[in-house]
C-alpha positions as CSV (number, residue, x, y, z in Angstrom):
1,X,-23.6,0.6,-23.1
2,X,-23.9,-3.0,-22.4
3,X,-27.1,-4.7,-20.4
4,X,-26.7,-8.2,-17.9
5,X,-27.2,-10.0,-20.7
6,X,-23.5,-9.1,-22.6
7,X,-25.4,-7.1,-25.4
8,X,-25.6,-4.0,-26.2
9,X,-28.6,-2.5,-23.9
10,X,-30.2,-1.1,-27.1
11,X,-31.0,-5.0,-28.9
12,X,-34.3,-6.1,-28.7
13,X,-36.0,-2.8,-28.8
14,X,-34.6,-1.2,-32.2
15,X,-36.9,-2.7,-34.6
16,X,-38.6,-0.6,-37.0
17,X,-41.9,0.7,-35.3
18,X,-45.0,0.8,-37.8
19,X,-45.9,4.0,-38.1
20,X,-50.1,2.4,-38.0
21,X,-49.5,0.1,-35.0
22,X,-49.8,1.4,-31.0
23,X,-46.9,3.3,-29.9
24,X,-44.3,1.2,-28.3
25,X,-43.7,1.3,-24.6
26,X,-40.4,1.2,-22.6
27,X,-40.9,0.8,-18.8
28,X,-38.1,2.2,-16.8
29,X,-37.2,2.0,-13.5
30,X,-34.4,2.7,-11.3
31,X,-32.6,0.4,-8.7
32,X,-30.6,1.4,-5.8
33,X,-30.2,-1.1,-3.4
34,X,-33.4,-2.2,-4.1
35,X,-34.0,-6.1,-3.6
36,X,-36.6,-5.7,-1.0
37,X,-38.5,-4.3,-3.7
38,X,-37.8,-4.2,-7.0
39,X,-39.1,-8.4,-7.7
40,X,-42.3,-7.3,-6.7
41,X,-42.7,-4.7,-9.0
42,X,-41.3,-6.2,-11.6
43,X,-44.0,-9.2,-11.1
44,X,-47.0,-6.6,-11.5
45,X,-45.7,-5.7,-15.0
46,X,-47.9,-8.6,-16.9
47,X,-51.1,-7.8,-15.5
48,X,-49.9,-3.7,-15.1
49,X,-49.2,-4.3,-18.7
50,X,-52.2,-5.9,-20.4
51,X,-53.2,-4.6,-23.5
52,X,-50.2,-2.7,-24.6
53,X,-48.8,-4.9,-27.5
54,X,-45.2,-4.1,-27.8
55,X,-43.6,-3.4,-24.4
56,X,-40.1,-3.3,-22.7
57,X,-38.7,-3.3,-19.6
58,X,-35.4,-1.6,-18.6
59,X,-33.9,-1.5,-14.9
60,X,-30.6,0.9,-14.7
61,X,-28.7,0.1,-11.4
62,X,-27.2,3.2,-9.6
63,X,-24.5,1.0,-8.1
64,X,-26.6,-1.0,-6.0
65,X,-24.4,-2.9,-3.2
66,X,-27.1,-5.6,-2.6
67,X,-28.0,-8.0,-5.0
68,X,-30.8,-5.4,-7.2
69,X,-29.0,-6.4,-10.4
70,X,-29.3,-10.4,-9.9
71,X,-32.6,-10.6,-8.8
72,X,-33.8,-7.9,-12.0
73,X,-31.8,-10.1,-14.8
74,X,-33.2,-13.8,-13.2
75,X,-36.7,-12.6,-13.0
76,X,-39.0,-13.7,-15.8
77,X,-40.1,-10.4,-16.8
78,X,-36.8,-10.4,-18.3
79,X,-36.1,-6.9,-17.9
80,X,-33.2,-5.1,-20.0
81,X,-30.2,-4.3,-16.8
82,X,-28.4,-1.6,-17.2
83,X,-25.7,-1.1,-14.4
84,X,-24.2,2.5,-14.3
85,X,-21.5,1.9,-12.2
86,X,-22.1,4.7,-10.5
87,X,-25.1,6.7,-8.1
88,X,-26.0,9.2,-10.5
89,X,-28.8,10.2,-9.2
90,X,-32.2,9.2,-10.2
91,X,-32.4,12.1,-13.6
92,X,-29.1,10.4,-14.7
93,X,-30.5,7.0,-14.3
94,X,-33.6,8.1,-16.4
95,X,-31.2,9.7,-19.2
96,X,-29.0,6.3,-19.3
97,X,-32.1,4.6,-19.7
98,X,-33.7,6.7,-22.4
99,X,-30.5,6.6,-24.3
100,X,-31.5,3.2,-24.9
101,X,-34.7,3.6,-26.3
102,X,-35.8,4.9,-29.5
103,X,-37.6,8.4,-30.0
104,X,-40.6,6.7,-31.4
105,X,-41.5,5.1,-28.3
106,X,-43.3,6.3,-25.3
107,X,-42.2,5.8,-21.7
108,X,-43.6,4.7,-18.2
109,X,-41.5,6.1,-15.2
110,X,-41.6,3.7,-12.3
111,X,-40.5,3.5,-8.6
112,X,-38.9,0.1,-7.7
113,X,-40.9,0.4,-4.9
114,X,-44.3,0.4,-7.0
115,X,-47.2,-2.1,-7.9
116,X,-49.2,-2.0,-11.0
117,X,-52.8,-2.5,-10.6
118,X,-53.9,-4.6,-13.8
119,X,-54.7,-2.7,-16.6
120,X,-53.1,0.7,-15.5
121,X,-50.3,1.2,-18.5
122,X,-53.4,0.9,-21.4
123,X,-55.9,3.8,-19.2
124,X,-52.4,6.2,-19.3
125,X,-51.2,5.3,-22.9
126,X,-54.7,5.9,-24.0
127,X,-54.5,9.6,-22.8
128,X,-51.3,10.1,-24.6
129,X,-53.0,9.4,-28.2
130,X,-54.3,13.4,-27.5
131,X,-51.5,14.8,-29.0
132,X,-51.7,18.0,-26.2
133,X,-50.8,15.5,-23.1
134,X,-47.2,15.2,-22.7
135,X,-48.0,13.4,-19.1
136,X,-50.3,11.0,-17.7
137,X,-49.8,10.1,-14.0
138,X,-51.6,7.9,-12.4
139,X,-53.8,7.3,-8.9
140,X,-51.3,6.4,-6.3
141,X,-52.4,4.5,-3.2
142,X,-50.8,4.3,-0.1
143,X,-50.1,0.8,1.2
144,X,-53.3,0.2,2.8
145,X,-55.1,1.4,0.2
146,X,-55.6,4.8,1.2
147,X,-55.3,7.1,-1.8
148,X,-51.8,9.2,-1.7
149,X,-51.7,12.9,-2.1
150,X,-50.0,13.1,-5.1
151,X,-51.3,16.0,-6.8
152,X,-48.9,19.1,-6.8
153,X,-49.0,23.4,-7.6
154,X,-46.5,25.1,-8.4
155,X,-44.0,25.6,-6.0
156,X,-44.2,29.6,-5.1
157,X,-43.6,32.2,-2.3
158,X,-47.7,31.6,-1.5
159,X,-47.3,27.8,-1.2
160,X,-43.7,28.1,0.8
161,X,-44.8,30.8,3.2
162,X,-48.3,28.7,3.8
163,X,-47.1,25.0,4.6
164,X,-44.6,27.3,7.1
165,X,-47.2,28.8,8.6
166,X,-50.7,26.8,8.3
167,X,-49.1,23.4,7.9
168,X,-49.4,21.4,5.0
169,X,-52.9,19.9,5.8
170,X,-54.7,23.2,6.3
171,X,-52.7,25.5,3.7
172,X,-54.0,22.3,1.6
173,X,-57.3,22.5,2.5
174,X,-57.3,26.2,1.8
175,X,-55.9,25.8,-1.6
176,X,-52.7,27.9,-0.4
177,X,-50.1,25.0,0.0
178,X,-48.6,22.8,-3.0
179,X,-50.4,19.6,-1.9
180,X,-53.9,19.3,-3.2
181,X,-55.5,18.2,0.0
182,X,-59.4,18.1,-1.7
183,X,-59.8,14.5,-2.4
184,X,-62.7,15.3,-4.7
185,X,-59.8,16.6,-7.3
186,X,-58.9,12.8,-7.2
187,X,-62.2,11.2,-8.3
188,X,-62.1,12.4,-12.2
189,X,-59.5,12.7,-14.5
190,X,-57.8,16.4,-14.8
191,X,-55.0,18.4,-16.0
192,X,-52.6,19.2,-13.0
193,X,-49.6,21.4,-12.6
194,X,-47.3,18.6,-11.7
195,X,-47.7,15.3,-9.4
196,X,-45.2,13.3,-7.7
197,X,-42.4,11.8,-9.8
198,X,-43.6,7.6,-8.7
199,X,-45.4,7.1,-11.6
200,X,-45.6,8.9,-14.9
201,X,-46.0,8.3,-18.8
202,X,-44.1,10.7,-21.1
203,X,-45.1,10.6,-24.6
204,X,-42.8,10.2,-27.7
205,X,-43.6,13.8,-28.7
206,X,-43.1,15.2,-25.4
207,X,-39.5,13.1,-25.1
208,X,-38.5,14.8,-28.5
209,X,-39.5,18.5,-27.4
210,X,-38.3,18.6,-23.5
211,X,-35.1,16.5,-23.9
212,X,-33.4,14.9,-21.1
213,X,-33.8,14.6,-17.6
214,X,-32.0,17.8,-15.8
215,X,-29.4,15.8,-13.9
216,X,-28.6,18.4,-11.6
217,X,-31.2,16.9,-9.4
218,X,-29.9,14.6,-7.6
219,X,-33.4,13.2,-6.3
220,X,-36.1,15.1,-5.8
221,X,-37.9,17.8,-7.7
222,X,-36.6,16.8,-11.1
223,X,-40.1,15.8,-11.6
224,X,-41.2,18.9,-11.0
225,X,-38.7,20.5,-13.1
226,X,-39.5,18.4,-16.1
227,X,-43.2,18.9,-16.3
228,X,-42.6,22.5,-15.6
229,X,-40.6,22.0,-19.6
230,X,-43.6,19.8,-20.6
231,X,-46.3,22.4,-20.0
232,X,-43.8,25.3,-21.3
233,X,-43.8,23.4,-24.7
234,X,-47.4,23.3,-25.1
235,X,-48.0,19.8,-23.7
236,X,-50.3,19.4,-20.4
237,X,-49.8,16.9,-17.6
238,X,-53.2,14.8,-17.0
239,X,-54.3,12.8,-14.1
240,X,-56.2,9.6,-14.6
241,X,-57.8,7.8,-11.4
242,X,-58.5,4.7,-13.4
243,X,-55.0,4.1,-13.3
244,X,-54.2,2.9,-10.2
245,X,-50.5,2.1,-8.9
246,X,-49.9,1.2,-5.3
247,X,-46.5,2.6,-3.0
248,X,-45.4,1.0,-0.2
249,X,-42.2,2.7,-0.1
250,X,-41.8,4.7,3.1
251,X,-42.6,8.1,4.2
252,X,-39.1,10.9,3.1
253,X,-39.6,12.5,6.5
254,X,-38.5,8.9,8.1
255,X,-35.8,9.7,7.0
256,X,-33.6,12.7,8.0
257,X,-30.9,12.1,5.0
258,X,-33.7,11.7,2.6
259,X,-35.7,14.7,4.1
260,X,-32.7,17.3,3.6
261,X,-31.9,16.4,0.5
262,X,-35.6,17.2,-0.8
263,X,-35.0,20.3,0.9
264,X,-32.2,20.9,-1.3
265,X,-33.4,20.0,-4.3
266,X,-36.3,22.1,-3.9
267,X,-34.3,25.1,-2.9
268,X,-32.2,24.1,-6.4
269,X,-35.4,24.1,-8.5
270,X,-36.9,27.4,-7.1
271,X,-33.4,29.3,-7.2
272,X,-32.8,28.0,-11.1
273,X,-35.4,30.1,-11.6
274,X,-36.2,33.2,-10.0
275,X,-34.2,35.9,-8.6
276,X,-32.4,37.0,-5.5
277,X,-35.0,38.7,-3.8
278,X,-37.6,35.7,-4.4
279,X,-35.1,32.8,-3.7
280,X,-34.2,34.9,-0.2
281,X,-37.6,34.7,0.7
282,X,-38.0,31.0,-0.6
283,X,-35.4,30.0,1.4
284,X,-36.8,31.9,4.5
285,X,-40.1,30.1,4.2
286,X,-38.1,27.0,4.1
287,X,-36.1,28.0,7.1
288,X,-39.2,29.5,9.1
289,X,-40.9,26.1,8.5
290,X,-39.0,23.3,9.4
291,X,-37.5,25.6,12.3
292,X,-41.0,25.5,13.7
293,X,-41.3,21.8,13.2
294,X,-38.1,20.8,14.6
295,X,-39.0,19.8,18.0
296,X,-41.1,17.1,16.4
297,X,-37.6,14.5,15.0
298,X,-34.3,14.9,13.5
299,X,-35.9,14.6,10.0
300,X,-37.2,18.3,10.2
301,X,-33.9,19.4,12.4
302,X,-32.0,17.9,9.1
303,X,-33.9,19.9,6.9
304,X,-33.2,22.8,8.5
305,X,-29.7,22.5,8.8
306,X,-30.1,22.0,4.6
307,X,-31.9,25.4,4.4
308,X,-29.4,27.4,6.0
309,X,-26.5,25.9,4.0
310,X,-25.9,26.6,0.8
311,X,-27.5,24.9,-2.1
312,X,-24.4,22.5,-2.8
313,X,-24.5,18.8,-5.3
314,X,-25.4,16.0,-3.3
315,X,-23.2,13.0,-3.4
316,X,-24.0,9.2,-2.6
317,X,-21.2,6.4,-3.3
């Protein structure tokens, strides 16, 4: 695989790691038509990166139409480009990217549309030197610096039939719903079940045991999937508020494309791994929610029409 720079994407990052130094980073995000965004993330790396001696930074380019891959290669964080050629999906952009980066290193999963707060990449890699943590994800805040509800349960027949009912805030609230609503579970650092998939650092150890991303997912829930692997291997998925990153990407449920294909992937992640009876009544949680909501936009009427068809692959040009 070759990066912008007519190389081989894996130069530059294959020297031999001392075993006594800190583990190697590689920071990896995925562009897809992302210029609005993607130079201002990149620009946060420096101070996002501070204090983590050996570091690199990788962009893989789902076939972006605008110009994501010219503003990524002329922009002095000098990031490693790898163009795909093709919209994978975001797991396949994470496995191309990995591909590239030796086992020894550890790795920070980034939105394009993300900003580092200074200092964030040292507070998670300094959680990974417990062997146990597999994960670190970090305190995510909203645009105007509200703090995002980030922390997830398990997805279950409880949490499904809940949000459908109660609504996500007040199923939340009642400690029902897959959000964790109580914003006193965001002051200290904890191990969590799973948190959204903006912002996480997977540790070498982890990377070895869990393998790669399940690509199956097209977008969505392939977070959930893979710390679901994390914690079945013995490692635990950590939350630490004194790494902050900031997302000023927009809201899925603007979006009725967006907002259906979450439906689907989460029907695909609960189906993978239950049986017929449970995925029936999944799916009819799914149904009986967004059917309620639909008067409220097309984003919950798209949605619905995802639920009642079946769970099919997702394709984007």
């Amino acid at each position: 695989m070759k990066d912008m720079r007519g190389k081989d994407a894996t130069i530059g990052i294959r020297e031999k790691h001392n075993p006594g130094a800190p583990t190697p980073l590689a920071v990896i995000t995925i562009a897809y038509n992302s210029a609005d965004v993607l130079p201002g993330l990149l620009s946060s790396l420096e101070a996002g990166l501070a204090g983590i001696p050996k570091r690199e930074i990788i962009v893989v380019d789902n076939n972006s139409r605008d110009n994501s891959i010219a503003l990524a290669s002329a922009h002095p964080a000098r990031p490693h480009v790898i163009p795909t050629g093709r919209n994978g999906g975001y797991s396949a952009g994470i496995n191309a990217a990995t591909a590239a980066i030796p086992p020894e290193w550890n790795i920070l999963i980034l939105n394009a549309d993300l900003r580092l707060f200074p200092g964030a990449a040292k507070l998670m890699a300094d959680r990974l030197s417990d062997p146990r943590v597999g994960i670190v994800v970090p305190q995510i805040l909203n645009e105007d610096g509200s703090r995002s509800l980030s922390l997830r349960r398990e997805p279950s027949l409880t949490t499904v039939w809940s949000e459908a009912l109660l609504g996500g805030r007040l199923s939340g609230l009642l400690k029902t719903g897959e959000v964790v609503a109580d914003l006193r579970h965001y002051e200290k650092p904890r191990q969590v079940e799973w948190a959204t998939g903006a912002a996480l650092m997977v540790s070498a150890q982890a990377r070895a045991m869990v393998g790669n991303w399940d690509e199956n997912f097209f977008l969505y829930s392939e977070e959930v999937d893979y710390m679901r692997r994390a914690r079945a291997a013995g490692f635990t998925v950590e939350y630490e508020p004194g790494a902050r990153v900031m997302h000023i990407g927009g809201d899925t449920k603007a979006s009725p494309f967006l907002y259906s294909v979450q439906t689907t992937s989460r029907l695909r992640d609960y189906n993978s791994r239950n049986g017929a009876a449970a995925r029936a009544l999944f799916r009819a949680g799914v149904v009986a929610g967004e059917a309620i909501r639909s008067i409220r936009g097309k984003s919950h009427r798209a949605a619905l029409r995802a639920a009642l068809s079946p769970v099919r692959p997702i394709i984007v040009p």
